[in-house]
Steps between C-alpha positions, in 0.01 A plus 500: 500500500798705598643483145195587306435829717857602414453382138155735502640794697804484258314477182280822657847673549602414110175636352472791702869600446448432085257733486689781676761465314336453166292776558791816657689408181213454295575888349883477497527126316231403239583124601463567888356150557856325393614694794201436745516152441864390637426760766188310617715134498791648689205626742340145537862353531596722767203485690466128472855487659456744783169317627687185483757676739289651707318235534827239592581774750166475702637152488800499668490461895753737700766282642443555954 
């Protein structure tokens, strides 16, 4: 379950963060959406990654 709320959140993240993108350039580059794109998978990578981390952190029992 824990895997396919980061897979969601992250995918959120990647579309969200495409759009942006694709639309602030959208006057400055007439292909903005070549741009958006990558920008939206580095999001999903990155935010896949640091909920995995975050997550093995809440993990980990101090040593007493």
């Amino acid at each position: 379950m824990e895997l396919v709320m980061r897979s969601l959140l992250s995918f959120i993240a990647s579309i969200l963060m495409t759009i942006l993108v694709t639309e602030a350039l959208a006057d400055r580059i007439f292909f903005s959406l070549f741009v958006g794109i990558p920008a939206g998978i580095l999001t999903f990578i990155a935010t896949f990654v640091f909920l995995g981390l975050k997550k093995d952190m809440q993990n980990e029992k101090p040593d007493k």
